[in-house]
N, C-alpha and C positions, 0 to 999 in steps of 0.2 A: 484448483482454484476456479470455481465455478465464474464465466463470463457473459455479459450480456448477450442477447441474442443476435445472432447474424455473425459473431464474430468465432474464430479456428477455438478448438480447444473445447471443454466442458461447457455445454451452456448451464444456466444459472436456474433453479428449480424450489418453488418454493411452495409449502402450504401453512394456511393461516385459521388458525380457531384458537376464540376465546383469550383475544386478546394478544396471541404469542404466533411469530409468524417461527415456522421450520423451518432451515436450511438445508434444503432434501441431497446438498452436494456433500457439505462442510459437517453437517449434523450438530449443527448451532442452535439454540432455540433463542429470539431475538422479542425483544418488546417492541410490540406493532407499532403502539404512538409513542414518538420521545417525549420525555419528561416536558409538562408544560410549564413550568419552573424553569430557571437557568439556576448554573450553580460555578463557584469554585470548584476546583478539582477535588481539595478534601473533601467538600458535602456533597460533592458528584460520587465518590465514592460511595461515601456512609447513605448516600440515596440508594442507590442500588443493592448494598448490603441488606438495607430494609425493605426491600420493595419483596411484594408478595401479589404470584401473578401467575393465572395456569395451574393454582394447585404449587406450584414452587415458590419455596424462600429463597434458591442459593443463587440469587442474582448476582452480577457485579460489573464492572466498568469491563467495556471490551479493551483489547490490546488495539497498536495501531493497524497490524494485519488483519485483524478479525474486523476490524471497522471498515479497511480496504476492500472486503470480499463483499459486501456490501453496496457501496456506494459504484454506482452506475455514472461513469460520464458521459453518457448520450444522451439523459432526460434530464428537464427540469427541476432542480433541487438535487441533484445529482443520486436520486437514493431511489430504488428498486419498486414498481409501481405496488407492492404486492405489500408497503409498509407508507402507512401516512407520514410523510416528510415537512418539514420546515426547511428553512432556508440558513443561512449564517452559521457558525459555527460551532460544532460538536467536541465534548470529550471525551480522550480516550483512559484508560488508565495507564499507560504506558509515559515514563518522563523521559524527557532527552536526558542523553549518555551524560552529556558534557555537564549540565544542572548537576544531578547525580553526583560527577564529582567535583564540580563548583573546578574547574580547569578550562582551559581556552576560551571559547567565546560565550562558554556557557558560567563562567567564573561571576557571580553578582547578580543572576538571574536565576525567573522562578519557571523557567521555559518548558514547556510540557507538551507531545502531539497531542493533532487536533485536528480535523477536515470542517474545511469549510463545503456545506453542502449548498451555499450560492455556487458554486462555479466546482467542487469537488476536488478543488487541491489541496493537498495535507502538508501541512505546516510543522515544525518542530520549535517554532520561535513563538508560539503563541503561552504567553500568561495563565500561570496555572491557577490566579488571581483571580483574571477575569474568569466573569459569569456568563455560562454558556449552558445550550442545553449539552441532554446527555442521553443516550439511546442504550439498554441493557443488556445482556447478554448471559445465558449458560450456557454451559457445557464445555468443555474438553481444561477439565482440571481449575485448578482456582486460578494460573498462572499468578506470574511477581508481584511482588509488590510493589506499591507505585515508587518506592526508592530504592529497590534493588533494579540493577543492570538485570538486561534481558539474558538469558539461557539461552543460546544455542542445543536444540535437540541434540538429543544422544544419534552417532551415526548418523546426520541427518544426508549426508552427501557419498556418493559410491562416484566410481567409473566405469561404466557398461560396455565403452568403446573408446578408443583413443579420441582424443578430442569432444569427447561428450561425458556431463557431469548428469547422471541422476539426483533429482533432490528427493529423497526416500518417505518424505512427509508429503508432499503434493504427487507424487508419482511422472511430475513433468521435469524431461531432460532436456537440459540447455549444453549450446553451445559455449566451451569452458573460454575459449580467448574472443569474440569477437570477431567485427570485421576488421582483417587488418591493411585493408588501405586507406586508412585514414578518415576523416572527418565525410559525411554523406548528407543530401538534404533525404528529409522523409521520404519521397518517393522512392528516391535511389535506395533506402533501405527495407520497403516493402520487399523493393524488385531483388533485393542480395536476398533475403531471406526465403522468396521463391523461390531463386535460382540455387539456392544453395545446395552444392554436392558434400556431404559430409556420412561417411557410413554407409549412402545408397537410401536414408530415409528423408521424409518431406518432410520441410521445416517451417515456420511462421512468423514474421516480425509478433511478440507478446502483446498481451495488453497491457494497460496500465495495474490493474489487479494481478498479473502473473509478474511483473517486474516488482512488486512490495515484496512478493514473497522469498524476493533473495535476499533484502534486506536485515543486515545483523545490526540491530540498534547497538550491541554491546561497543561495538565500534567507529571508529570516526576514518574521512580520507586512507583508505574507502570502507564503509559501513556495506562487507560484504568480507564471503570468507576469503582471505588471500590463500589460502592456499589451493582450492581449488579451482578460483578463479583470479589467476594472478595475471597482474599487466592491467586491471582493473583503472577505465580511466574515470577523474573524479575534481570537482571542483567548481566552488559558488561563482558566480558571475564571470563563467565561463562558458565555452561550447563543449566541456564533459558531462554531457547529458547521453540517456541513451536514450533513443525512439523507442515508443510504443506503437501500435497498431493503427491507432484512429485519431483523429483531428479530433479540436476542441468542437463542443457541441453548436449545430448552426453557423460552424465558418470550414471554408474551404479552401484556407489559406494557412493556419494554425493546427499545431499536433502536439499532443500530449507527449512529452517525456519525463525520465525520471535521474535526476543525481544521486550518484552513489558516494559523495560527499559529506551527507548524513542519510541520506534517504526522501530526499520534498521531492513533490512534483509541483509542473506547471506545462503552461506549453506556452510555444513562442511568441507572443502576444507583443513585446516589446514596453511591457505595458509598466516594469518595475527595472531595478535595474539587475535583481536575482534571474530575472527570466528574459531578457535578450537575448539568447543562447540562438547560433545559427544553424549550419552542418553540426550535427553531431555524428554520435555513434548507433550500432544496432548489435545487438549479443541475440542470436536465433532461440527458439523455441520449440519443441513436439511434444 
């Protein structure tokens, strides 16, 4: 998962002509300017199905991961300087689990992900009604369709070493349980993930783009694999959040995390009452 610059792990590498910028990490090819239309999710779709751009027809709506590897929470409008951004928010082709199957709190609603590129938190309660824009995407297969559950790769997770899970699609190995003394503030969880002795290798609190991609939409409480990563903590308007790497942009008091719940982020801003969240948790990174 390619990361902005300055931070541990892949940085993020892109080139741009004619309209279609490269993702020289992911091997995405992306539509430079979002759609200046907004749209409901269907005709977000059927836009991109027709759009014709680079010499290519087979556009189509990115998934929510494929939109995460993108969107930057360090700069303004939260999206990657190498692509002209707007602000407010984006769709993705991917529907919440719960929608899908009209069960728990998604029973009645037309709930669908979505990043909002004001501030770069991704949303799963956002209206597949509402009109939004939509930014395009090819490559790596036509993935789901917007009412089929997500797939879990084939084989996507190995064990290389006791206590560490390879993910076989990103090539990055996490730690499979966590910290386990409990609830930590962000600092205290940069400093576990320095310090951390696991294997004899060095490890990193994640970013917020390396923490989407443990996310299994297929599932709910926790929307992650249990069986590789079990004891998994998880839950809305809660402190089961896990740290990410960096503070919200422009504050030095607030930090990005991520629920494994359904899979939102926010950071602690106090500002809603989903994202009050205090000490939470840190699951390391290499």
């Amino acid at each position: 998962m390619p990361n902005p610059s300055g931070y541990p792990g892949t940085t993020a590498s892109y080139t741009a002509s004619g309209g279609v910028v490269h993702d020289d990490i992911t091997g995405l090819d992306w539509q430079q300017v979002e759609s200046s239309s907004t749209y409901t999710n269907a005709d977000a779709i059927t836009y991109c199905e027709g759009l014709s751009l680079g010499g290519s027809t087979d556009w189509r709506a990115p998934t929510r991961v494929e939109m995460a590897s993108i969107v930057d929470w360090t700069v303004a409008n939260s999206t990657n300087t190498a692509f002209t951004a707007a602000g407010g928010f984006h769709k993705t082709g991917s529907n919440w689990i719960l929608t899908i199957r009209q069960a728990g709190a998604g029973a009645g609603t037309d709930y669908a992900w979505a990043f909002n590129l004001g501030d770069g938190i991704v949303s799963n309660a956002y209206s597949a009604a509402t009109a939004a824009r939509i930014r395009c995407v090819r490559g790596n297969g036509a993935g789901e369709a917007f009412s089929d559950p997500a797939r879990e790769p084939l084989n996507h997770y190995s064990t290389p070493a006791t206590g560490e899970v390879e993910d076989n699609c990103t090539g990055l190995i996490w730690q499979a349980s966590g910290n386990a003394s409990g609830l930590i503030s962000w600092s205290d969880a940069v400093t576990y993930c320095q310090n951390l002795d696991l294997n004899g290798h060095t490890w990193h609190l994640p970013t917020i783009r390396e923490l989407a991609t443990l996310v299994d939409e297929a599932q709910v409480a926790p929307a992650i694999n249990r069986t590789y990563f079990p004891n998994t903590q998880y839950g809305a308007r809660s402190n089961n959040w896990y740290w990410s790497s960096h503070n919200s942009r422009g504050s030095t008091t607030f930090a990005w995390a991520l629920n494994f719940d359904d899979g939102f982020t926010g950071f602690n801003s106090a500002s809603a009452a989903w994202n009050t969240f205090g000490p939470s948790w840190a699951k390391c990174v290499r």
